[in-house]
N, C-alpha and C positions, 0 to 999 in steps of 0.2 A: 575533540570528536565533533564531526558536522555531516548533518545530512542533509540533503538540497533536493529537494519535488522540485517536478516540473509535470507538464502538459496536462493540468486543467485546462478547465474552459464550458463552453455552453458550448450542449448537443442536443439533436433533437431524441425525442422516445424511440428506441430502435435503433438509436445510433453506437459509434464505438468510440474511445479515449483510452491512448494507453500513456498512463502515469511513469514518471521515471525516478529513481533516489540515489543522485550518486552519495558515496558514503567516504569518508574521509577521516585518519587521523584514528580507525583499528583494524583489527585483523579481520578483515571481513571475514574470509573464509570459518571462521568458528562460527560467528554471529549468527542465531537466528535472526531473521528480518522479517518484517511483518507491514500489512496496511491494514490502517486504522479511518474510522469516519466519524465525526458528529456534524448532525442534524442541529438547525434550530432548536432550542428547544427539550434536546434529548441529550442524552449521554454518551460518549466516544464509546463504541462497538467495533468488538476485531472484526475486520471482513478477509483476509487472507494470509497465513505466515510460510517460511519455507525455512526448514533448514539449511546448515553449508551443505550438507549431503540430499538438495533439494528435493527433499521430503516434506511437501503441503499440504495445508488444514485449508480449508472455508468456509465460512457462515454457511448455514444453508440457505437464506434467501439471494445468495450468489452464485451457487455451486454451479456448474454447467452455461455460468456465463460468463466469469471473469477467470484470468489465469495470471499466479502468481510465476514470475520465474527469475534468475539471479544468472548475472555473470562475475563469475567471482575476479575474472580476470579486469574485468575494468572498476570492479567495486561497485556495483548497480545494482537494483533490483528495479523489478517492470510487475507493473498492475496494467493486463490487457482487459478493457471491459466491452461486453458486447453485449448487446440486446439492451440498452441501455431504461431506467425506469425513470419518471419521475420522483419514484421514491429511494434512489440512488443518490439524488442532490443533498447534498452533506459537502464539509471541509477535509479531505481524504490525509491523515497523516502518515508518514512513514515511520517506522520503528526498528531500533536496533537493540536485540538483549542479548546478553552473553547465554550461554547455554550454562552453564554452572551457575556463576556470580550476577544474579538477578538484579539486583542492585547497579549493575551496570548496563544501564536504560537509556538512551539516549530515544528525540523523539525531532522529528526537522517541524519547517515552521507551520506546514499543512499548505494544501494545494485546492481551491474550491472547483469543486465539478457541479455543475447546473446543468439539470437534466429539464427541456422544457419545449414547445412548442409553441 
């Protein structure tokens, strides 16, 4: 099982980044998928999940700015973020758990977003 972030990077405040996890090696379509962040300092915090039946959660300090979404056809899931904060600068992980068998967690290697001017 491997999942691969892409499109971190440095943006300014106000800006957008959309993260990408291609997913490999399960059945995506069962998997919940999920983005995850830690901060310096702080503790990794879910910030968006989606079911296979893309059904999504969000932290509230993201709601109405970031959109979780999945193609199950190419094995991806997309973190689109807009209005970007400074206090969005964290290590952004993707995640994969089975919907049953929790235990079955897979986590890719994290993707750093720097939010800054």
């Amino acid at each position: 099982v491997q999942l691969v972030e892409s499109g971190g990077g440095l943006v300014q405040p106000g800006g957008s980044l959309t993260l990408s996890c291609a997913a490999s090696g399960i059945n995506f379509n069962i998997y919940v998928m999920g983005w995850y962040r830690q901060a310096p300092g702080k503790q990794r915090e879910g910030v968006a999940t989606i079911t296979g039946g893309h059904i999504g959660w969000y932290a509230e300090s993201v709601k109405g700015r970031f959109t979780i979404s999945r193609d199950n056809a190419k094995n991806t899931v997309y973190l689109q973020m807009n209005s970007l904060k400074p206090e969005d600068t964290a290590v952004y992980y993707c995640n994969a758990i089975h919907p049953v068998f929790e235990s079955d967690n897979t986590w890719g290697q994290g993707t750093q977003v720097t939010v800054s001017s």
